[in-house]
C-alpha positions as CSV (number, residue, x, y, z in Angstrom):
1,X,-15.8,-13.3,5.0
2,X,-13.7,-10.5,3.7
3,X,-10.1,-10.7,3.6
4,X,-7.0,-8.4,2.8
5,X,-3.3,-9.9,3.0
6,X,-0.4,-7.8,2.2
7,X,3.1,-8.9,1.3
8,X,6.3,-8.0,0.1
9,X,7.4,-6.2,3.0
10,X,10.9,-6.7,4.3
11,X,14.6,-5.2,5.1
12,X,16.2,-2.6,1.7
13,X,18.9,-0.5,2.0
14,X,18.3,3.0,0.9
15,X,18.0,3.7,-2.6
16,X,16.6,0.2,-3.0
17,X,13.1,-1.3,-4.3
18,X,9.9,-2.9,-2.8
19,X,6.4,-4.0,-4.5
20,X,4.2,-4.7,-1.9
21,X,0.9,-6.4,-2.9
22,X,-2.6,-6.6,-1.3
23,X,-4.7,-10.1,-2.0
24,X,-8.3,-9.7,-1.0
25,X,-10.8,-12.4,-0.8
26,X,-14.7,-11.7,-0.3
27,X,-15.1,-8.1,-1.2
28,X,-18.4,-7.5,-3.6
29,X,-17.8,-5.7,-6.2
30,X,-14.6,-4.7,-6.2
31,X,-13.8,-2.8,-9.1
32,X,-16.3,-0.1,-7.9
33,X,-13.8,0.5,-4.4
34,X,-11.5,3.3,-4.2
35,X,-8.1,1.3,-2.8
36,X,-5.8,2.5,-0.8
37,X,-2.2,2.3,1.1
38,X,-1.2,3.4,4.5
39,X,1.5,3.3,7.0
40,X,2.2,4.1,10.7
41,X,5.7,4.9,11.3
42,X,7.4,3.3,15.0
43,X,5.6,5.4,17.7
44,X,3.6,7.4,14.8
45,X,-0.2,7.5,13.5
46,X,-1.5,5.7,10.5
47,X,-1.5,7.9,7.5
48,X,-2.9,7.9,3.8
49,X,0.0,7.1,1.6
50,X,-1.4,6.6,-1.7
51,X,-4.9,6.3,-3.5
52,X,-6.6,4.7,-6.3
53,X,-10.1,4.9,-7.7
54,X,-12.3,2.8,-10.0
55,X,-11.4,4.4,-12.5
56,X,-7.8,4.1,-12.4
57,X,-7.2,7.7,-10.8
58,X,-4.0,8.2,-8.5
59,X,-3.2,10.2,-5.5
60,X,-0.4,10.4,-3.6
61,X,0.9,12.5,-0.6
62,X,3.9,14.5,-1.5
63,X,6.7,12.7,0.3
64,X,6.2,9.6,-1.5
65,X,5.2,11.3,-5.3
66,X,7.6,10.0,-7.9
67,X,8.9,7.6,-6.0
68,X,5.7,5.4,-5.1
69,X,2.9,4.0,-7.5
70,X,-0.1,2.4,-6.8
71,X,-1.8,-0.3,-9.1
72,X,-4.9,-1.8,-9.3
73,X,-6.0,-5.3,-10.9
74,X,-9.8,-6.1,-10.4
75,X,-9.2,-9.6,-12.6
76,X,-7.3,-10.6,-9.7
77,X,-9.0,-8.3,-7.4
78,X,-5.4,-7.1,-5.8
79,X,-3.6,-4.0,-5.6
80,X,-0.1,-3.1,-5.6
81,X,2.3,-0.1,-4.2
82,X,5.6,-0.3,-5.9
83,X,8.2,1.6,-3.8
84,X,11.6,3.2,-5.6
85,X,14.2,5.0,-4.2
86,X,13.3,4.0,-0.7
87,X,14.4,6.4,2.2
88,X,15.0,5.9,5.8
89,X,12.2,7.7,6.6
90,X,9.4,5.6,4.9
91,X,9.9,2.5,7.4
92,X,7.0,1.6,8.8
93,X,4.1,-1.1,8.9
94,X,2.0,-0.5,5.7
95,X,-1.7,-1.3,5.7
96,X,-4.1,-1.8,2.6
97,X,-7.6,-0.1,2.6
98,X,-10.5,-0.9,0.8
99,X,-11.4,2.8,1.6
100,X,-14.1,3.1,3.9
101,X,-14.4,-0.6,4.8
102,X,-11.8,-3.3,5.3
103,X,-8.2,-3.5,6.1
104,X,-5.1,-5.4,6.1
105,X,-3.5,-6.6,9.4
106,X,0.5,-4.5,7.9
107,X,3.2,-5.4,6.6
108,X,6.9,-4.1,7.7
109,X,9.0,-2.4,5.7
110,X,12.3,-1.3,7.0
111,X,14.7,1.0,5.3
112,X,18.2,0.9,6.7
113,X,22.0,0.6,5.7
């Protein structure tokens, strides 16, 4: 049974930091899977925030470039989004994506002062 958990969600003021982390159980091979991060903003769609491939490639959409990074650890078979310089605007629940397959049931991150 395959599995994705995120965490490290929670209240920051603007400016501030958050790593948020994606634990997966039960996905074969996952080293080969192109991982990703979205979010869906109060009352908004999900959409793509950040992308990693198997071979350690990144893509990000513009809002977030400079200011997010995605990580990858397929020892551990987990994958990370650390968020910098947090803005009002990037509140929302953020989902992990083993792209094309499985996801992550969100976690919140709220960006207020």
């Amino acid at each position: 049974q395959v599995e994705l958990v995120e965490s490290g969600g929670g209240l920051v003021q603007p400016g501030g930091s958050l790593r948020l982390s994606c634990a997966t159980s039960g996905v074969l091979l996952f080293s080969g899977h192109a991982l990703a991060w979205y979010r869906q903003p109060p009352g908004k769609q999900r959409d793509l925030v950040a992308t990693i491939n198997s071979n350690g490639w990144t893509n990000y959409i513009a809002s977030v470039k400079g200011r997010f990074t995605i990580s990858r650890d397929d020892a551990k078979k987990t994958f990370d989004l650390q968020m910098n310089a947090l803005k009002p605007e990037d509140t929302a629940v953020y989902y992990c994506h083993v792209m094309g397959s499985y996801w992550g049931r969100g976690t919140q991150v709220t960006v207020d002062g």
